[in-house]
C-alpha distance (Angstrom), angle and dihedral (degrees) to the residues before:
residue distance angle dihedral
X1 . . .
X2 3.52 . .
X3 3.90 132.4 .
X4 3.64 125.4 -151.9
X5 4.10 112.4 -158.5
X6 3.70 112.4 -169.0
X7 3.69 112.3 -175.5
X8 4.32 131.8 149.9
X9 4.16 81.8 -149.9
X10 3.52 109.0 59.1
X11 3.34 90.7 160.9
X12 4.00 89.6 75.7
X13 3.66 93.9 59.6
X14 4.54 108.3 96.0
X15 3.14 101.6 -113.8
X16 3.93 95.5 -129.7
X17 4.19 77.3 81.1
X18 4.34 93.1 44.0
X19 3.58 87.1 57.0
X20 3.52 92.4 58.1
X21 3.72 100.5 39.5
X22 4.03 132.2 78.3
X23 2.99 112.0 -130.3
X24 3.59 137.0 -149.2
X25 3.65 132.9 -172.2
X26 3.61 118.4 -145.2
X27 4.16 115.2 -148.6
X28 3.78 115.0 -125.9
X29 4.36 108.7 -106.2
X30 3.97 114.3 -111.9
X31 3.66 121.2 -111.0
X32 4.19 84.0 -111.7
X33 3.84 92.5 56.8
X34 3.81 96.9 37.0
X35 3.86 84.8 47.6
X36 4.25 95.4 52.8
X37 3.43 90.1 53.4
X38 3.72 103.8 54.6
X39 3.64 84.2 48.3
X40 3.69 90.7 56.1
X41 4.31 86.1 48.1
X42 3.55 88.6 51.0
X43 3.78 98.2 52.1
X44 3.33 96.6 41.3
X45 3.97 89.7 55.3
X46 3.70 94.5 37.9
X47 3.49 96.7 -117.2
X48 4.25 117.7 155.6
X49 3.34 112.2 -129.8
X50 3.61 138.2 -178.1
X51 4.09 107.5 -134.9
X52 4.22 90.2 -134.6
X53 3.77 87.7 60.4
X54 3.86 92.3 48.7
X55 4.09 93.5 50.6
X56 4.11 90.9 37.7
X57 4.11 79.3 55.3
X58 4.09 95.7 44.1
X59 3.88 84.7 46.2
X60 3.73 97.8 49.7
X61 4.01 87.3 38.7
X62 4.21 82.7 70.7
X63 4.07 93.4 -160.0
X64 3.54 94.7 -39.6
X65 3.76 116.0 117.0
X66 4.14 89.7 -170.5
X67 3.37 94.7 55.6
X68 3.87 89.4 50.6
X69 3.31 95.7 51.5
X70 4.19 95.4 42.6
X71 4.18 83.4 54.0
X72 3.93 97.6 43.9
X73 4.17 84.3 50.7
X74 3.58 86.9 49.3
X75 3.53 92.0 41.2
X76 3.93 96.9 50.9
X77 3.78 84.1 49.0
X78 3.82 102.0 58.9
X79 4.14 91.1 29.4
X80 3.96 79.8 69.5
X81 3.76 88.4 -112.5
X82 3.74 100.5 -45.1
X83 3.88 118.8 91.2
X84 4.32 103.1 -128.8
X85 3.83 124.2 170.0
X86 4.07 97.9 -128.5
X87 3.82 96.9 56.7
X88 4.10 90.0 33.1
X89 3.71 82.9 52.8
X90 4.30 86.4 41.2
X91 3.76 88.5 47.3
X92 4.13 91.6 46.6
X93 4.05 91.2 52.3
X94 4.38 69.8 -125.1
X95 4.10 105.7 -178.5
X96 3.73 112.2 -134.5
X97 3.62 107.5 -108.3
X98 4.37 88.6 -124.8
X99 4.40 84.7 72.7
X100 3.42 87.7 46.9
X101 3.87 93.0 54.0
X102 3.64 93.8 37.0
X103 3.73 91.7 57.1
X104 3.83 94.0 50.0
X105 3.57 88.0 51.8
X106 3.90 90.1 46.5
X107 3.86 85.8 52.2
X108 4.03 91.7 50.6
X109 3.96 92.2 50.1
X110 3.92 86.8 43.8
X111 3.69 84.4 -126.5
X112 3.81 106.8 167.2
X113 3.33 95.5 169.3
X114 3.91 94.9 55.3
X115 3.76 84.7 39.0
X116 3.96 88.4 61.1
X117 3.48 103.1 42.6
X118 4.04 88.9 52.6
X119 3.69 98.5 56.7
X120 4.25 82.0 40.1
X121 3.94 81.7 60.6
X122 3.72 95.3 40.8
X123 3.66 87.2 50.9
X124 3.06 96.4 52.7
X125 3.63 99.9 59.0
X126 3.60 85.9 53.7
X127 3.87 97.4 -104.0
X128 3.75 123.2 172.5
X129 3.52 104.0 -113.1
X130 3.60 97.3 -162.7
X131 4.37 81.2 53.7
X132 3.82 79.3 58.9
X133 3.76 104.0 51.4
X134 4.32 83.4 48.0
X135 3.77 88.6 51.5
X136 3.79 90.9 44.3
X137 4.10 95.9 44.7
X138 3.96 77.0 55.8
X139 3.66 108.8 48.9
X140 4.11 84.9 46.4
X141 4.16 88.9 49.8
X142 3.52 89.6 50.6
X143 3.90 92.2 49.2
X144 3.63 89.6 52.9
X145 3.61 92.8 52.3
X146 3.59 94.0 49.8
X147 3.59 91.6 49.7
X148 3.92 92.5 55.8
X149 3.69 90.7 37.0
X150 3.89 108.4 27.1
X151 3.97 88.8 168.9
X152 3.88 92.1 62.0
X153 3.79 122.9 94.9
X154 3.92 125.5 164.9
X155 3.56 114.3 -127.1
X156 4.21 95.6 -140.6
X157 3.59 90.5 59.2
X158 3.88 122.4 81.2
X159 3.75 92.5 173.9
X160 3.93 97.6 77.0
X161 3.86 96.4 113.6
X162 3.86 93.4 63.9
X163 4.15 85.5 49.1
X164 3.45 86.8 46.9
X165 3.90 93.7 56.5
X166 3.68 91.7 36.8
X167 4.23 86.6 59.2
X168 3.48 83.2 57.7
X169 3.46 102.7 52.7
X170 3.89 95.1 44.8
X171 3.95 132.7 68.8
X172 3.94 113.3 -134.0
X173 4.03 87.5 -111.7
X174 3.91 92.0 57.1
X175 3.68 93.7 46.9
X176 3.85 88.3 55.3
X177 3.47 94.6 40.7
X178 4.03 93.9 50.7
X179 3.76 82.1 37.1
């Protein structure tokens, strides 16, 4: 007889049972694979989709190819049947990448102010705020990468102008600090 445990906390399991188990650790997808395969799902169903939706879905997936698929169903759903980036992004409570920069750039001026009235706005269009601090942890990891790296752009993103600018605007110290 064999028993197959499939847990994300191991830790939870006695471990009078770990030391009896193998174990194998599976490695999280990348946005690229996660992304291919919707695709394939979608085409096989007949589903129109807009590619910007598919990638915001792989991304917010993070390696998980259930989670993908239990967003693109939900997706699909409130799309009306059609997979499109605004209502994915709607759907998501997605912040548009412009409140991201703006707050960065709020944070460089040491604008509080500015900084208040932006997460007033983002508020108020019912945002998740702790969706904003993720996105905002990313734009500054990407402007640290581009400031050890300059040459290096990521082929998923179409938003690497504004980081580029932003790289500019920031000293290596603040980045880490606002990091």
């Amino acid at each position: 007889v064999k028993f197959i445990l499939a847990t994300t906390d191991p830790e939870q399991i006695p471990v009078t049972i770990l030391s009896r188990c193998l174990r194998f650790n599976l490695r999280r997808l990348l946005p690229e694979q996660i992304g291919a395969h919707l695709r394939q799902i979608l085409k096989a169903e007949g589903v129109s989709a807009e590619d910007p939706a598919v990638d915001r879905i792989a991304r917010a997936a993070d390696g998980s190819m259930r989670d993908a698929l239990s967003l693109l169903d939900q997706a699909i759903a409130y799309g009306g049947g059609r997979l499109q980036d605004e209502e994915t992004a709607r759907m998501m409570g997605s912040v548009d990448h412009a409140h991201i920069v703006r707050l960065v750039e709020a944070l460089a001026a040491g604008d509080a102010p500015e900084l208040l009235d932006i997460v007033r706005e983002l508020a108020a269009q019912a945002r998740n705020l702790e969706t904003v601090l993720t996105e905002l942890a990313e734009v500054l990891h990407r402007v640290g990468l581009l400031q050890l790296a300059p040459e290096y752009r990521d082929p998923e993103r179409s938003d690497w102008e504004s980081v580029q600018a932003l790289t500019e605007l920031l000293t290596p110290e603040d980045v880490q600090l606002f990091y």
